[in-house]
Backbone as a printed PyTorch tensor [residue, N CA C, xyz], in Angstrom:
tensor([[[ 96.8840, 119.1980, 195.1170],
         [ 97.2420, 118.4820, 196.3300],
         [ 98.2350, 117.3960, 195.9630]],

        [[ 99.2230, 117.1250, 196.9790],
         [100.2070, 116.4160, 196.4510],
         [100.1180, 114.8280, 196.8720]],

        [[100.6350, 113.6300, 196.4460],
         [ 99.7520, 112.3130, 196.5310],
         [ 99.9210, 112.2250, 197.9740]],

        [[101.3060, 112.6490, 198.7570],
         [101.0370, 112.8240, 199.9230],
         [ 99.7460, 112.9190, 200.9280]],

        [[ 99.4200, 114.1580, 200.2300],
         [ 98.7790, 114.7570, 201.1020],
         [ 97.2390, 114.3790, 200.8370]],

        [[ 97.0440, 113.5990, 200.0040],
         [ 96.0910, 112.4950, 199.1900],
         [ 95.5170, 111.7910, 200.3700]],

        [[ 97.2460, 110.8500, 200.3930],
         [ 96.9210, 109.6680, 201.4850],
         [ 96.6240, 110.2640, 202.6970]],

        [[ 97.2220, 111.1590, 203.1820],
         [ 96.7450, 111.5010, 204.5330],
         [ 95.5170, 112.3400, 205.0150]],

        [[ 95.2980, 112.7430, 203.6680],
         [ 93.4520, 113.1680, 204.0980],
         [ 92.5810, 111.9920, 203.9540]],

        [[ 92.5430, 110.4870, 203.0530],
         [ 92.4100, 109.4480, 203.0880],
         [ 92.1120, 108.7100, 204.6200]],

        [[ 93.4540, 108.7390, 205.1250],
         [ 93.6000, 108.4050, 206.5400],
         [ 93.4520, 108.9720, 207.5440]],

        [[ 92.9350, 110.4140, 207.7170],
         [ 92.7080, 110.9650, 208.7130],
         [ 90.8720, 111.4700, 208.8150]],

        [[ 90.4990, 111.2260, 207.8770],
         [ 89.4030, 111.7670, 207.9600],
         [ 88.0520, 110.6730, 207.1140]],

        [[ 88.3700, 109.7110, 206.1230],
         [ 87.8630, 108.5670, 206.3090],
         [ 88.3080, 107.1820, 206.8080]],

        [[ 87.5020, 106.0350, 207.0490],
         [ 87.6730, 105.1500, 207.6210],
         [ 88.0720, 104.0630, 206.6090]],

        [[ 87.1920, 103.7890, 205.0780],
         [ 87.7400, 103.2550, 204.5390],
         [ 88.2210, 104.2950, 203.0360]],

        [[ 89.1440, 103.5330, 201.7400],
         [ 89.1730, 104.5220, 200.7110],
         [ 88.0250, 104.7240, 199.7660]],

        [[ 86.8200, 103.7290, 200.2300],
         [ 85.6740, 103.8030, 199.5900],
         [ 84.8380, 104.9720, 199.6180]],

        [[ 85.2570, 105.3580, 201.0600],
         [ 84.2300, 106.6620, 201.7800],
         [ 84.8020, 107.8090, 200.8340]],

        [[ 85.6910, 107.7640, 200.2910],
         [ 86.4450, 109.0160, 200.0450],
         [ 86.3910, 109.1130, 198.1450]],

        [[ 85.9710, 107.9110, 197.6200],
         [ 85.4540, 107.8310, 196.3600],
         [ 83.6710, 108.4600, 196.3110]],

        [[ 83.0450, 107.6730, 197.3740],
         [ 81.8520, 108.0680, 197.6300],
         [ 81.3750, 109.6720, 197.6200]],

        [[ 82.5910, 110.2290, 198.6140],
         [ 82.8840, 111.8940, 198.5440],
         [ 82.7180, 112.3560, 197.2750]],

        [[ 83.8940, 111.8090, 196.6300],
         [ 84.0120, 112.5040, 195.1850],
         [ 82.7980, 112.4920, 194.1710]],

        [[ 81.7210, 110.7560, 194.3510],
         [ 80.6930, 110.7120, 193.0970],
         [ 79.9430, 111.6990, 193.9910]],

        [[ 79.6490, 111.8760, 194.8760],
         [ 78.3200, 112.5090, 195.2650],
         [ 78.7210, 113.9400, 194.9630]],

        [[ 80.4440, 114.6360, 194.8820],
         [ 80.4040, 115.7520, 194.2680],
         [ 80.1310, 115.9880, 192.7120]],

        [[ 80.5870, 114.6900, 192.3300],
         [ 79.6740, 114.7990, 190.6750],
         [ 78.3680, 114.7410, 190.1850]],

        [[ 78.3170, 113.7160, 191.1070],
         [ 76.5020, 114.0880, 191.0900],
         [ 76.1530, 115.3810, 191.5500]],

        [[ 76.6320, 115.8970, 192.3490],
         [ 75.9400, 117.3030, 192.5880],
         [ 76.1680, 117.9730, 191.5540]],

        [[ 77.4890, 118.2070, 190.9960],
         [ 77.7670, 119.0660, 190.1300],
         [ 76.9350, 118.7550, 188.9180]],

        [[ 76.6080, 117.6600, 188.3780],
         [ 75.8880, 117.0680, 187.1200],
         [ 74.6400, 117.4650, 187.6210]],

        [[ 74.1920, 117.8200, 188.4100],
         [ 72.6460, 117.5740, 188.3610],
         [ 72.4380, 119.5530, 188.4410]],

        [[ 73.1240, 119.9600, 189.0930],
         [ 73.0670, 121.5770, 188.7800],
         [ 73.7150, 122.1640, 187.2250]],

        [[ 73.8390, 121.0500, 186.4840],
         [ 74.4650, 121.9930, 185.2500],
         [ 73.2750, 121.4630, 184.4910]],

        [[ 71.8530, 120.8520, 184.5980],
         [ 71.2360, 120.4270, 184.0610],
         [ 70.3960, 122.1810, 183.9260]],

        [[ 70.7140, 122.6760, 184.5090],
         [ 69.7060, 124.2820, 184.7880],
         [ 70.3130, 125.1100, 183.6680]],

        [[ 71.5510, 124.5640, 182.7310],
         [ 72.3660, 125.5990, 181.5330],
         [ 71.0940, 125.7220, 180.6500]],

        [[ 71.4080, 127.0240, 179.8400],
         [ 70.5870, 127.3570, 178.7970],
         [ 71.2740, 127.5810, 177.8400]],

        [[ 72.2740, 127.3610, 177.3600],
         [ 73.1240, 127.5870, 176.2240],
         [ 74.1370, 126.2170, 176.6390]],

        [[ 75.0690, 126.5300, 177.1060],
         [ 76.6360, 125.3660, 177.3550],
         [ 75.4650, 124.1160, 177.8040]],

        [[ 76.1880, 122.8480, 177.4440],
         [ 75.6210, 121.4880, 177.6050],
         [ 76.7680, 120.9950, 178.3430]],

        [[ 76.7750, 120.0010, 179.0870],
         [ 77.6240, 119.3850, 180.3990],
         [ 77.0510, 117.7010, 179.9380]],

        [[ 78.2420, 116.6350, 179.5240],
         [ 77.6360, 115.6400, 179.2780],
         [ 77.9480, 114.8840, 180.7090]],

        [[ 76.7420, 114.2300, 181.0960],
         [ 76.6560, 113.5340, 181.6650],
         [ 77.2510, 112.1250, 182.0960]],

        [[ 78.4440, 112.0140, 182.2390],
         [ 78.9650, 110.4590, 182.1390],
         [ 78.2230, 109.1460, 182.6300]],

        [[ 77.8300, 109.7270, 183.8670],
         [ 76.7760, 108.6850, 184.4530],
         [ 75.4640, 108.2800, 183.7560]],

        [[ 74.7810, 108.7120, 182.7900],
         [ 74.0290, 108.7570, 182.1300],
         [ 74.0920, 108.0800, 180.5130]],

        [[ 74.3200, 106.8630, 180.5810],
         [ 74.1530, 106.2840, 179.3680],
         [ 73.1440, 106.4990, 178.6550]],

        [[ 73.3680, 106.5360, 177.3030],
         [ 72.3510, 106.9510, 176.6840],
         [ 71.9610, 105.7690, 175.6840]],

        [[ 70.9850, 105.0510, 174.9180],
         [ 71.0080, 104.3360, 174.3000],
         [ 71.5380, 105.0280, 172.6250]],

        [[ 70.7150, 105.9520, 172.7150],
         [ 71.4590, 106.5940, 171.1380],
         [ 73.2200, 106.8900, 171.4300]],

        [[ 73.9230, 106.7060, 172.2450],
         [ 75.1640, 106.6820, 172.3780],
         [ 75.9050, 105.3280, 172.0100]],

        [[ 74.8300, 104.3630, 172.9580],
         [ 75.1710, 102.8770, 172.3210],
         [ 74.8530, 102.3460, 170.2260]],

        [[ 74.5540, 102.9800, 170.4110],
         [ 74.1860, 103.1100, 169.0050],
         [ 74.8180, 103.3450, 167.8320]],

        [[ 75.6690, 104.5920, 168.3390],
         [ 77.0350, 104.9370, 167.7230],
         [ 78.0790, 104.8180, 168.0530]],

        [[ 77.7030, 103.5340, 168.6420],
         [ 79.3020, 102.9370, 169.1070],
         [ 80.0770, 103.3380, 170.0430]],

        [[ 79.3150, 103.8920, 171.2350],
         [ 80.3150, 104.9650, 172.7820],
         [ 79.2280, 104.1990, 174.0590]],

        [[ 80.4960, 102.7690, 174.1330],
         [ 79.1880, 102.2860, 175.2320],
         [ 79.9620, 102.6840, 176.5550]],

        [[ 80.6630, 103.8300, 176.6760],
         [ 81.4190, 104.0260, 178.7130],
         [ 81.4960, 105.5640, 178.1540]],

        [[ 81.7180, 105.8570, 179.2580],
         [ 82.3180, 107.5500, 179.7650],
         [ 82.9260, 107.9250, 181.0250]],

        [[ 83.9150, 107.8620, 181.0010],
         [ 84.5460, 108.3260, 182.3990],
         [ 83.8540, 109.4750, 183.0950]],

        [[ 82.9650, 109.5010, 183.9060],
         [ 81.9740, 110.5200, 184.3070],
         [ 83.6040, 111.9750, 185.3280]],

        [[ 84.7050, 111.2680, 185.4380],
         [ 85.4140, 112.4620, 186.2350],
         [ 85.7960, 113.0140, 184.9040]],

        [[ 85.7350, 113.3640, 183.5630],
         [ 86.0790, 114.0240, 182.9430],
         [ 84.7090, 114.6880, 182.3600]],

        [[ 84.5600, 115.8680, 182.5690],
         [ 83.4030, 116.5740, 182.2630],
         [ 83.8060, 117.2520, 180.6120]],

        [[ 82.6550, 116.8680, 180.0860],
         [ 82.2390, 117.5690, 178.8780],
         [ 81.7240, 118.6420, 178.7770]],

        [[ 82.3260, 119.8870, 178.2230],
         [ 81.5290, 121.1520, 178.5480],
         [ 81.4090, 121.3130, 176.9310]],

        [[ 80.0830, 121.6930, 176.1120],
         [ 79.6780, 121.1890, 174.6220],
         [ 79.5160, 123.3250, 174.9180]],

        [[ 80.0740, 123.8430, 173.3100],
         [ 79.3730, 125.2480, 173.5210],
         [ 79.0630, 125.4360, 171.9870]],

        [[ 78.5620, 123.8840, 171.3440],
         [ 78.0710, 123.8010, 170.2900],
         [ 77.2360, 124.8990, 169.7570]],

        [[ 76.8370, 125.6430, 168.7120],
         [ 75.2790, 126.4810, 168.6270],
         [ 75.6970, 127.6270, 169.5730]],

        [[ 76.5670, 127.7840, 169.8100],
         [ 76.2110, 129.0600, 171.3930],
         [ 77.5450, 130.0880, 170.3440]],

        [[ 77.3650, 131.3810, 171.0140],
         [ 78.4610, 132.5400, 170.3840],
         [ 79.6940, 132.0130, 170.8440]],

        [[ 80.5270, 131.0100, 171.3140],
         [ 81.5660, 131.0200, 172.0980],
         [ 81.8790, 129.5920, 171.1640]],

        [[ 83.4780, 129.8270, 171.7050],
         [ 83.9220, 128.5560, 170.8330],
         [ 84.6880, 127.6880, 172.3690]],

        [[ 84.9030, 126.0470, 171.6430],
         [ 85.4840, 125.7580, 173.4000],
         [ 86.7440, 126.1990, 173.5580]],

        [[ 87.8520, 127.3670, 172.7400],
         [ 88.9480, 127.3690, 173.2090],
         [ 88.4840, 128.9310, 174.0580]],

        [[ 87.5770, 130.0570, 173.5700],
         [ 87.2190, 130.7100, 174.4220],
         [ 87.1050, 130.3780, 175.8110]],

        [[ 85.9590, 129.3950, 175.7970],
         [ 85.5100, 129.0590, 176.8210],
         [ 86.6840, 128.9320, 177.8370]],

        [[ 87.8220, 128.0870, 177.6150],
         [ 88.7110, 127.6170, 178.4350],
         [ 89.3620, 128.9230, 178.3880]],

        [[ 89.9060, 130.1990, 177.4850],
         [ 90.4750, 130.7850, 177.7750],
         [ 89.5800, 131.5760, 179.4180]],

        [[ 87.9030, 131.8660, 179.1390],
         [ 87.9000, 132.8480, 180.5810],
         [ 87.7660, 131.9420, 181.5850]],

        [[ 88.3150, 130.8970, 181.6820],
         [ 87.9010, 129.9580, 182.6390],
         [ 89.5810, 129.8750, 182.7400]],

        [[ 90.1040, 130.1550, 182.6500],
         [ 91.3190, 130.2610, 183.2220],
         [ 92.1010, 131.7850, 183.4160]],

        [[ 91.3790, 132.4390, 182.8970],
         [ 91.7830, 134.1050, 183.1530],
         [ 90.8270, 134.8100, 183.7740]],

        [[ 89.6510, 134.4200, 183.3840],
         [ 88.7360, 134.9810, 184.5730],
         [ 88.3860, 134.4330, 186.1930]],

        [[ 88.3550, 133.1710, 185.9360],
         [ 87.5960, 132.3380, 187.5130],
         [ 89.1320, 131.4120, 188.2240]],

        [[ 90.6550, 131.5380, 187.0910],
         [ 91.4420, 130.5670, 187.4480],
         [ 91.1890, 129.2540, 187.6100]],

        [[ 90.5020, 129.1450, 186.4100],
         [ 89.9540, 127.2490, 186.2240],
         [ 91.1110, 126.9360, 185.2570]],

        [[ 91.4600, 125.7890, 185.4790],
         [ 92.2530, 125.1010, 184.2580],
         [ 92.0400, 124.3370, 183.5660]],

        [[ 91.3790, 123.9270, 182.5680],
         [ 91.1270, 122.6080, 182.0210],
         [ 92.0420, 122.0730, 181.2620]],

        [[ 91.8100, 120.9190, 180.9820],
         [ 92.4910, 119.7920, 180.3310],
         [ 93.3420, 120.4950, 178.9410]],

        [[ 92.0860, 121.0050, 178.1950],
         [ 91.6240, 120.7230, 176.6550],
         [ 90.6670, 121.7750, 176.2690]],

        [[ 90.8410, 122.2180, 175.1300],
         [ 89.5090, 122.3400, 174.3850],
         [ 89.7400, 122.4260, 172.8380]],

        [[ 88.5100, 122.6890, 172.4690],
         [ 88.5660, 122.1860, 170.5160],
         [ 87.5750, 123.3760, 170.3460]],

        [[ 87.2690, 123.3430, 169.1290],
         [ 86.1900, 124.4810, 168.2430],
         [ 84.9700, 124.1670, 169.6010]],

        [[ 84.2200, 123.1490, 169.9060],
         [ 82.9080, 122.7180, 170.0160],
         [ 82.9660, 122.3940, 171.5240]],

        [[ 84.4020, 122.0370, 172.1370],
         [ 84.2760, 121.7100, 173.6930],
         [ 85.2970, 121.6420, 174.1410]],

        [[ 85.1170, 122.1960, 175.7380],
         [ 86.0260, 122.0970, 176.4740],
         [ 86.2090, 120.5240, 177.2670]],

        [[ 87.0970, 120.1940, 177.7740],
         [ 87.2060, 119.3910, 178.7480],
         [ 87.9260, 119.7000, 179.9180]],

        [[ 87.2950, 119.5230, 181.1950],
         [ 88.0080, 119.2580, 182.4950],
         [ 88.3730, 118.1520, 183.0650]],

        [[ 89.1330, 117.6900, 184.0740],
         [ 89.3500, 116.1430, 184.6080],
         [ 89.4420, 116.5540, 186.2050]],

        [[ 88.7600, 116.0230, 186.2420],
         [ 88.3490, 115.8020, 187.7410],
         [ 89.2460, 114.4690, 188.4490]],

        [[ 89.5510, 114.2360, 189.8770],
         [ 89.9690, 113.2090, 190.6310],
         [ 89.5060, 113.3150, 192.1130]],

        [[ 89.7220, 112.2550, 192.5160],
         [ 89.4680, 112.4450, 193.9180],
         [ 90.0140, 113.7050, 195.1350]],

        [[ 91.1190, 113.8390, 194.2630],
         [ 91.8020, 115.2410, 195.0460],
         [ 90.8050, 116.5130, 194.9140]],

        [[ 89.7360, 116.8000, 194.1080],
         [ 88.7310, 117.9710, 193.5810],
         [ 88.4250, 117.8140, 195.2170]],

        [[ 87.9640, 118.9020, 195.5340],
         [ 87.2050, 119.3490, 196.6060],
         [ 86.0020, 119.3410, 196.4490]],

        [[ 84.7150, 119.5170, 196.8020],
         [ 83.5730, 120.0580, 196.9100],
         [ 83.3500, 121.6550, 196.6390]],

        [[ 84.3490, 122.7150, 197.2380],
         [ 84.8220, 123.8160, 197.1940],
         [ 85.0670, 124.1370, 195.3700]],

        [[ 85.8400, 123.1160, 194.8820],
         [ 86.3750, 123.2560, 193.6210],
         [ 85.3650, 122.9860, 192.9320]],

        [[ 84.4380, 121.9330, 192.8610],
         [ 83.1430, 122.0680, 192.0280],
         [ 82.4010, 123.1130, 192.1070]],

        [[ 82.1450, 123.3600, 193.0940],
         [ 81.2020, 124.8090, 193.2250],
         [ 82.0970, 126.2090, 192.0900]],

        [[ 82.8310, 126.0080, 192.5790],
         [ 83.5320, 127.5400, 191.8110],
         [ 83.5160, 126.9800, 190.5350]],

        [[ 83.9890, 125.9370, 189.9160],
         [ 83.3700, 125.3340, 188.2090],
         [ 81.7450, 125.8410, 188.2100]],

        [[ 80.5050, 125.1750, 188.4250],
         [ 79.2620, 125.3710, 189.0450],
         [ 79.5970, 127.0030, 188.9080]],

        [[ 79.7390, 127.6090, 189.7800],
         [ 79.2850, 129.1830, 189.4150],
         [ 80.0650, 129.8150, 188.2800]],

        [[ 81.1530, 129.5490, 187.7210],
         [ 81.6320, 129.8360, 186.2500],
         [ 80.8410, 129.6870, 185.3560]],

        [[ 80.3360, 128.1940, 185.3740],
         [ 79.7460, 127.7760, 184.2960],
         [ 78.4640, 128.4010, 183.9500]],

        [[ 77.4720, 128.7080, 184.9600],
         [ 76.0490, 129.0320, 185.3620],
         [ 76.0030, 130.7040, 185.0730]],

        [[ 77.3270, 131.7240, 185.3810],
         [ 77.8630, 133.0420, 185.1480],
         [ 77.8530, 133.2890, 183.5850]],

        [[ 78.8910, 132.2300, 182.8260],
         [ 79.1600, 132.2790, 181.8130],
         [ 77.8490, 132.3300, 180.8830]],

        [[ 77.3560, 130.7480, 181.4210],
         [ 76.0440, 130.6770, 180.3180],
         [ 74.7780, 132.0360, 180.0680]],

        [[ 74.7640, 132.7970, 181.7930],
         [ 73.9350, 133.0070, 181.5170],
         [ 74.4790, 134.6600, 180.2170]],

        [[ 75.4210, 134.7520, 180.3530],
         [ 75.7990, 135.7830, 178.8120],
         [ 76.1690, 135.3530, 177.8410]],

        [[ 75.7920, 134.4600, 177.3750],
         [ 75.8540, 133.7880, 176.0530],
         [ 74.7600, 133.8000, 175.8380]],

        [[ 74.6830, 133.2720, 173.9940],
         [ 73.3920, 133.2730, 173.0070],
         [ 73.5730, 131.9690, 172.0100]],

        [[ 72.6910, 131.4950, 172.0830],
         [ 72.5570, 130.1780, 171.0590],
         [ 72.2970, 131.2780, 169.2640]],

        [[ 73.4590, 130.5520, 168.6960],
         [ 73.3870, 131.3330, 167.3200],
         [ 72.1490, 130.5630, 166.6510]],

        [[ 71.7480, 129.1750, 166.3310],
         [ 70.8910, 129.0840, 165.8950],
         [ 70.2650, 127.4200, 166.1940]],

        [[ 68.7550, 127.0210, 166.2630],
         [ 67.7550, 126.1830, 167.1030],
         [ 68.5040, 125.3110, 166.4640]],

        [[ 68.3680, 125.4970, 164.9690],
         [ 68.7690, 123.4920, 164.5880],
         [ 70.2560, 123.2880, 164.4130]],

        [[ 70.7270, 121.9820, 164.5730],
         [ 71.8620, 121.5420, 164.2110],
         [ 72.1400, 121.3540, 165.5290]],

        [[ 71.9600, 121.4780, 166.4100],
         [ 72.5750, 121.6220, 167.6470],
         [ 73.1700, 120.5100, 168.0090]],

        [[ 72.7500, 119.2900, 167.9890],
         [ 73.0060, 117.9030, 168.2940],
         [ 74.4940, 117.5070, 168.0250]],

        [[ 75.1550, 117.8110, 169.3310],
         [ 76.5800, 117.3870, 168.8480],
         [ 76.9560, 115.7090, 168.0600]],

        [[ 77.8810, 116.6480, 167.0030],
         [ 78.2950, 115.2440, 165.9830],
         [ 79.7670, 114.5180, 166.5970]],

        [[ 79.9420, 115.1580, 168.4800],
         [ 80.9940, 114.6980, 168.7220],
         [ 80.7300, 113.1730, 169.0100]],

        [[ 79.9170, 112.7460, 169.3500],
         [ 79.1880, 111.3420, 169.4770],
         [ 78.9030, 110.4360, 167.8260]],

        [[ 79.2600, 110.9120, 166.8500],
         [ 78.6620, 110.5590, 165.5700],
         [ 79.3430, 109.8350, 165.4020]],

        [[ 80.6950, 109.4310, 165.6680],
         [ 81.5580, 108.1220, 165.0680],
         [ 81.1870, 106.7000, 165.1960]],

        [[ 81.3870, 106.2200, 163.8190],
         [ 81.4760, 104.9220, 163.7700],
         [ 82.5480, 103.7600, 164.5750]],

        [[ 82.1040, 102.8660, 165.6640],
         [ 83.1080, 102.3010, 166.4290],
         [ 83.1020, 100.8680, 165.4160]],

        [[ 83.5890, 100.2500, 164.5660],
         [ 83.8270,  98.9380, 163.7580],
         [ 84.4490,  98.0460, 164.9470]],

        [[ 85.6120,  98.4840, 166.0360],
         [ 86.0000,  97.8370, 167.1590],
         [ 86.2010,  98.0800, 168.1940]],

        [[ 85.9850,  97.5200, 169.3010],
         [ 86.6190,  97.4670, 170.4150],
         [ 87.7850,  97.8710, 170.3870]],

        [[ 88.3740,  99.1300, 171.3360],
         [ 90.2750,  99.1090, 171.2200],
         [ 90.6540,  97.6540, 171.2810]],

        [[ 90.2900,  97.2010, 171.8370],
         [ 91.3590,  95.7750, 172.1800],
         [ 90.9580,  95.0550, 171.2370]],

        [[ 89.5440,  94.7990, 170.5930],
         [ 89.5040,  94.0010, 168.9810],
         [ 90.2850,  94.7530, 168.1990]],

        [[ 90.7470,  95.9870, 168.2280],
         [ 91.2840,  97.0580, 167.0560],
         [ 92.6970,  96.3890, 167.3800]],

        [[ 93.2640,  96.2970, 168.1060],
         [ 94.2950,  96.2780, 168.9330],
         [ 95.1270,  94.6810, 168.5460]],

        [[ 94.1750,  93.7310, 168.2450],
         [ 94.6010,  92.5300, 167.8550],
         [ 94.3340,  92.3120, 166.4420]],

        [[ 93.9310,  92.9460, 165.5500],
         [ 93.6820,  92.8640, 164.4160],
         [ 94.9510,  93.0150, 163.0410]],

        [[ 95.3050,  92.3820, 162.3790],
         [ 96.4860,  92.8950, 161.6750],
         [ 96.6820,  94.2420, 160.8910]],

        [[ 97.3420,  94.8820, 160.7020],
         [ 97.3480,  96.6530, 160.6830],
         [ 98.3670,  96.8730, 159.9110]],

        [[ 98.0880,  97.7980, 159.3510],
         [ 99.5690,  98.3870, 158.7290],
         [ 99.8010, 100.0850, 158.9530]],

        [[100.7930, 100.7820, 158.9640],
         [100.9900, 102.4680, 158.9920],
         [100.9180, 102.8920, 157.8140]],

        [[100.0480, 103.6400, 158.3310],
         [ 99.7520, 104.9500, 157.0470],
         [ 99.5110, 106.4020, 157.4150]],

        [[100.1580, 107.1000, 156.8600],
         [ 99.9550, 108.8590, 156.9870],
         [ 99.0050, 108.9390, 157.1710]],

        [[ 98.8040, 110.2220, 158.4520],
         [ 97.2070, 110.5220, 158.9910],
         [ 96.4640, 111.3730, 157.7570]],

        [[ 96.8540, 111.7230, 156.4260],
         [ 96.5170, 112.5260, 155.5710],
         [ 95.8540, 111.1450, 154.2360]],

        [[ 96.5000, 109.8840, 154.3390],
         [ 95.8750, 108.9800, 153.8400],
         [ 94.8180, 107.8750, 154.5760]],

        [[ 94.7600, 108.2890, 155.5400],
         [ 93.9660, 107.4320, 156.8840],
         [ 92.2450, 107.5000, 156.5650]],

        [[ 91.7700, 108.6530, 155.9220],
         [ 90.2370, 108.9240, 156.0550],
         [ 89.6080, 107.1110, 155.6010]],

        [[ 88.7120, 107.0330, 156.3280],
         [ 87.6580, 106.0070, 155.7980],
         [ 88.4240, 104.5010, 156.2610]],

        [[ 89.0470, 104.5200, 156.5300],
         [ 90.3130, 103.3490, 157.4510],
         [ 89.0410, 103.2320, 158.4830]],

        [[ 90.2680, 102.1330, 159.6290],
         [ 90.0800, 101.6740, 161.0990],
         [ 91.4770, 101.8370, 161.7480]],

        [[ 91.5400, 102.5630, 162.7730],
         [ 92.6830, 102.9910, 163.2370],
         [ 92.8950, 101.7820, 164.5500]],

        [[ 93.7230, 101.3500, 164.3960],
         [ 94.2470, 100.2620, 165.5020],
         [ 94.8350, 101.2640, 166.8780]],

        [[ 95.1700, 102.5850, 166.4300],
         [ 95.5070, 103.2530, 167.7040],
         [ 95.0220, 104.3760, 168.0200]],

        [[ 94.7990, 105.0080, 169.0330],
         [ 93.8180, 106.1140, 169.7620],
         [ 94.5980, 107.1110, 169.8490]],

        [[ 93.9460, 108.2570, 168.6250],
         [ 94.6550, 109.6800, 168.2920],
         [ 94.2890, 110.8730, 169.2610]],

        [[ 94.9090, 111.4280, 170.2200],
         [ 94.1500, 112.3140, 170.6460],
         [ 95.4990, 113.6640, 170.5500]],

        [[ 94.0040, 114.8020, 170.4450],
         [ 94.6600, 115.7970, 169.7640],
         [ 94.4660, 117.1180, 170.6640]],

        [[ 95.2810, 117.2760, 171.4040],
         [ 95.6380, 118.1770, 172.2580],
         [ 95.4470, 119.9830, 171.6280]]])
């Protein structure tokens, strides 16, 4: 949908832009609370702080970007995203060995969660967890030493990402 056409479903059909945020959490909440029924794929919860998250240093989560984990399961997350875009015409963001990511906005429909929701619920149920232990994603395992913005004011120097291990990175690597 184009930002256009943003504002004018905004203005024609709620009263304030709050109503229309409200729209969107209650479609995440719906959607989060039906992926709690997976038996293989894991869906992290953004709204759901966890204290063992605070722990390892991940105290927020943008709950419109969904975590789809296919840790332990026969599927890897670039699979995943491949039939989710060749089979159901989903697109996501991203994915890595261990997870996909989607990004959600206020423009998502209700319509559009559901068809994620029955992909996801389709998919899982033909998959197989390869094995009970280990499962516990180590995508949460990092050590946070700072705040971006303590990282961010701290004095720094550049160094090759091949000499970087065991450092503190003053800037946020993300790897497409």
């Amino acid at each position: 949908m184009q930002y256009e056409g943003v504002l004018n479903k905004m203005q024609t059909e709620f009263n304030t832009p709050i109503e229309y945020y409200l729209v969107f959490k209650s479609n995440l909440d719906e959607f989060y609370k039906k992926m709690k029924s997976l038996k293989h794929l894991r869906v992290y919860n953004g709204f759901e702080r966890k204290e063992k998250d605070i722990e390892k240093g991940v105290y927020d989560f943008d709950p419109s970007k969904i975590l789809i984990s296919v840790r332990g399961c026969n599927i890897t997350g670039k699979e995943l995203y491949q039939i989710l875009l060749y089979k159901y015409k989903i697109q996501l963001e991203m994915a890595s060995r261990d997870y996909a990511l989607a990004m959600t906005s206020l423009c998502d429909t209700r319509e559009g969660f559901h068809r994620l929701e029955r992909a996801l619920l389709e998919i899982d149920d033909d998959l197989e967890l390869l094995a009970e232990e280990g499962l516990e994603s180590d995508l949460l395992s990092l050590h946070m030493a700072f705040t971006p913005y303590e990282a961010s004011i701290q004095e720094g120097e550049k160094v090759l990402l091949i000499n970087s291990q065991g450092r503190i990175a003053k800037e946020s690597l993300y790897v497409y």
